[in-house]
Steps between C-alpha positions, in 0.01 A plus 500: 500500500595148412374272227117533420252193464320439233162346551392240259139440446323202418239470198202488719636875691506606125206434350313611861682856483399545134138431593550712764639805191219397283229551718667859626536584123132398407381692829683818377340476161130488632574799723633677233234406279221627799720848545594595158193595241340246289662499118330711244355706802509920394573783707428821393771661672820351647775693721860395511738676765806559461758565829815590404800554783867506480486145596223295329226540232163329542213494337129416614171498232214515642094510391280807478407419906873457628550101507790440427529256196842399481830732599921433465783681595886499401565316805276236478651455140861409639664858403693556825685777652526814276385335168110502635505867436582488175284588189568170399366330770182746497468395158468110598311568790184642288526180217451293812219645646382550136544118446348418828163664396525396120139349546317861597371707182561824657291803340687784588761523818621758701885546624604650811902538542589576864855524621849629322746233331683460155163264416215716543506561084579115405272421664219661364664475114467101613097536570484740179672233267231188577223706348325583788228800458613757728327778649690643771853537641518664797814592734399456886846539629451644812653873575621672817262854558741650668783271521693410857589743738824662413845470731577758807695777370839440614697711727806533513 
C-alpha cells in the first residue's frame, strides 16, 4: 500500500481547471434550459409515475404527449440500501421532482402508481399536499392471469 502522494498544483493548473468547471456548468445550464419548458409555459394535463419496488421509489412527470419533464428517485437522492423504500424517502422523492418543475402551471395532472412498496401512498399524499389539481389515480401494477406453473406433485 505504502505512503500516498499528494499532488500539489500550481495557480495557473487552478484557475485553468475552474475554467474548465465553469464552462461545463454554463454548458449544462443551456441544455437544460433547451430540454426543460420555457417558464410560465401551461400544460393542460401533466402525468407523474410513480414505480414503487421493494428496493427504490422513483418518480417521473411527464407532459400530456409523454416527454418527460423532469424525474428523481430515492437513489439518486443518497437514501441507500433499505431506507430507499421507505415512505419517507417516497415522500422526498415527489418534493424533488415537484421542485424541479416549480416553473410549469400545471392545469390538472394525472397519477399512475405502478409497483408494490411501503411508498406507493406517501407518495401520492406528497403530490396531493402541493396543491396540485388532480384528476386521476390509477394503479397499473401489473398482475399474473394465471400465475406460474405449479410444482410436480411429489411422490414418495
Amino acid at each position: 500500500m505504502g505512503k500516498k502522494k499528494i499532488k500539489k498544483q500550481s495557480e495557473e493548473e487552478l484557475l485553468k481547471e475552474g475554467e474548465k468547471v465553469q464552462k461545463v456548468e454554463k454548458s449544462v445550464e443551456k441544455s437544460s434550459e433547451l430540454t426543460s419548458a420555457k417558464p410560465g409555459r401551461r400544460f393542460i394535463k401533466g402525468k407523474f409515475f410513480i414505480r414503487v419496488s421493494y428496493n427504490n421509489t422513483s418518480i417521473v412527470a411527464a407532459d400530456e404527449k409523454g416527454n418527460v419533464l423532469a424525474w428523481s428517485s430515492a437513489g439518486s437522492l443518497g437514501f441507500k440500501g433499505p431506507k430507499k423504500a421507505t415512505p419517507y424517502a417516497a415522500s422526498k422523492v415527489a418534493e424533488t421532482v415537484l421542485e424541479k418543475i416549480k416553473k410549469i402551471d400545471f392545469g390538472e395532472i394525472e397519477i399512475f402508481v405502478k409497483g408494490i412498496g411501503s411508498g406507493r401512498e406517501s407518495a401520492v399524499r406528497s403530490l396531493v399536499s402541493h396543491g396540485l389539481n388532480i384528476t386521476l389515480i390509477k394503479d397499473t401494477t401489473p398482475a399474473p392471469h394465471n400465475g406460474p406453473r405449479p410444482k410436480k406433485v411429489r411422490r414418495v
